[in-house]
N, C-alpha and C positions, 0 to 999 in steps of 0.2 A: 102081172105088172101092177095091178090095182090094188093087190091085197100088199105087195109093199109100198106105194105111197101112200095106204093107211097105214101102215105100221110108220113109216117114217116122220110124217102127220101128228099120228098119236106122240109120239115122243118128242117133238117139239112142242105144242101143247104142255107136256109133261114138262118140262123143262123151263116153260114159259111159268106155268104154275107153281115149281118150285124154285126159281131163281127170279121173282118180278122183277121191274122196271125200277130203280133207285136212284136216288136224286140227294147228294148234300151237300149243302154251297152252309162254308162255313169261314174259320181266320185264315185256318190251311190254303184253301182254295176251292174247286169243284171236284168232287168225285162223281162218278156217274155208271152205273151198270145197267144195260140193255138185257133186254129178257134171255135167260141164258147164256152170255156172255160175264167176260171177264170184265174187272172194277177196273176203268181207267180215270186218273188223279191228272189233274191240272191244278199245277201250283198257281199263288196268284203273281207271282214272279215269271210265270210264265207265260202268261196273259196282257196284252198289250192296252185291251178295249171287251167289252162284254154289255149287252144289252138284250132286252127282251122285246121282239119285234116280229114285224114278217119277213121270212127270206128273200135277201136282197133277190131284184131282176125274176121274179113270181107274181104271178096273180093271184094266189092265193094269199086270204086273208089273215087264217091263223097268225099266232105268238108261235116263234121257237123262242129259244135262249140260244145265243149267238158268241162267241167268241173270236176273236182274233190275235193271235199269238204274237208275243212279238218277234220281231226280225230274226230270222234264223233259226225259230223253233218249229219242229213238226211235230201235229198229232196223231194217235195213229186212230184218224177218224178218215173218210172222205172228204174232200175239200168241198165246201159247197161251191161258192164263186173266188172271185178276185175283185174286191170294190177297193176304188181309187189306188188299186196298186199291195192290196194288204190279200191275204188268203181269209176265206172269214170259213168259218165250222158252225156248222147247227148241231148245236147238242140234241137239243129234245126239245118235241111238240109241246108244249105247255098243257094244253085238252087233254095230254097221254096223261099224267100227276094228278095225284088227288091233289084239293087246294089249290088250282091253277091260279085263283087271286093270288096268292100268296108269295106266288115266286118272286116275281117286279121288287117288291118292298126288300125281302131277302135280300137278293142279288145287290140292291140299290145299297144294302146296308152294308155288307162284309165287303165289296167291289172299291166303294168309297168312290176316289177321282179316276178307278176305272172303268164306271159307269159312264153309259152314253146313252143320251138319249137316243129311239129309235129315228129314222128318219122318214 
């Protein structure tokens, strides 16, 4: 039992190290691929609101990048909460990105008036 959740271990690992964590927020909109997993695209057409903050109704301090979809759209992410009635999504820990300055300004820029400050 131990020598397969090393092996199983080792290959996530493996898979961590050859597929890293990717981040591009451009005219398109957000792309994003988690360690090993597949590229998921959010247009900015599909995005209602986007800011860089801490996760709503958390004590923790960190920055995610946060979206909220507009009305009727689903991501195929976990839903983090429901504030004021909207589904909100955390993409990603900002500490996870090389450049974590760097995101905010980004975001702020391609997003335009769907930026929001955080609250």
């Amino acid at each position: 039992m131990v020598g397969l959740s090393g092996l199983y271990g080792s290959g996530w690992l493996f898979l961590r190290w050859l597929r890293p964590l990717r981040l591009r927020i451009g005219p398109e909109g957000i792309a994003m691929r988690d360690f090993g997993a597949t590229d998921l695209v959010f247009r900015w057409d599909q995005i209602a609101a986007v800011t860089v903050g801490p996760r709503p109704y958390t004590s923790e301090r960190h920055l995610w990048l946060l979206v909220w979809p507009v009305p009727g759209e689903r991501f195929a992410l976990p839903r983090t909460h429901v504030v004021d009635g909207h589904e909100t999504y955390a993409l990603v820990a900002v500490r996870r990105l090389r450049g974590p300055g760097e995101v905010e300004p980004v975001v702020r820029y391609f997003a335009r008036r769907r930026y929001a400050e955080p609250a």
